[in-house]
N, C-alpha and C positions, 0 to 999 in steps of 0.2 A: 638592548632593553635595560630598563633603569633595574635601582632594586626594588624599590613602589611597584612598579610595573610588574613585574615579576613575582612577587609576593603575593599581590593582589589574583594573579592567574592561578600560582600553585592554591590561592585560599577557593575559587568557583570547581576548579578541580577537585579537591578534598572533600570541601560540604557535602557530597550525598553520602559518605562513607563514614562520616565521625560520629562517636558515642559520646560526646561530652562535649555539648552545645558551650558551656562556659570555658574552655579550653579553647575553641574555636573563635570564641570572640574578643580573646587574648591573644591572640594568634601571632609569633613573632619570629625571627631566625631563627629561636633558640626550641621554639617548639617543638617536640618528637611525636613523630606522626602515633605511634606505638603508643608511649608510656601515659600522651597526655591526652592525646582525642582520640584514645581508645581503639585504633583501627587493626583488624587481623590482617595477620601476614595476607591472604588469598585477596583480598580488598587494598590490601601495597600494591598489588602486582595489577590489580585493576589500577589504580592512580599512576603506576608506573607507564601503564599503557597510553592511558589519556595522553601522560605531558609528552611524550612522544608525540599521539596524533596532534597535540595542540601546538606543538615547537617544529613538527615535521622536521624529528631528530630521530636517533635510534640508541637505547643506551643498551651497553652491553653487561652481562651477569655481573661482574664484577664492581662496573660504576652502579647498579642497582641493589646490590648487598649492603651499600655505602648511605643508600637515602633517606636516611631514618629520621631526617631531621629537614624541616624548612630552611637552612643556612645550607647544608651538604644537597637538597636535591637542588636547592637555586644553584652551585657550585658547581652541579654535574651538567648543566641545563647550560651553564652558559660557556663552560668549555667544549659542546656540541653547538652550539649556534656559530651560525658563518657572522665573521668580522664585520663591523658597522661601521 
């Protein structure tokens, strides 16, 4: 999966949970899911689940402590995806 491609799915993922519409529509690696669209921890663990069901991956505590950011959860996403 490209990075576009990938970006674009973590961005349908995240929309129902962001506080700060203009942060979202900025939206780039560098974005933290936390500092800049506003999202509570209990609502990370909701998006964590989704990209899961959406990648039919599994990430474990560790690479989920790590996802704070749109650059780090694509990172964890594609070291769980089977080779193309």
């Amino acid at each position: 999966m490209d990075k576009e491609s990938l970006i674009e799915a973590l961005r349908e993922i995240v929309k129902p949970y962001i506080q700060d519409e203009e942060a979202f529509q900025n939206l780039s690696e560098e974005t933290n899911f936390i500092d800049d669209l506003k999202i509570n921890s209990a609502n990370l663990v909701d998006i964590i689940l989704d990209v899961e069901d959406k990648f039919d991956i599994l990430i474990e505590d560790e690479a989920m402590e790590n996802m704070l950011t749109v650059k780090s959860a694509m990172e964890v996403i594609k070291t769980k995806l089977p080779a193309e």
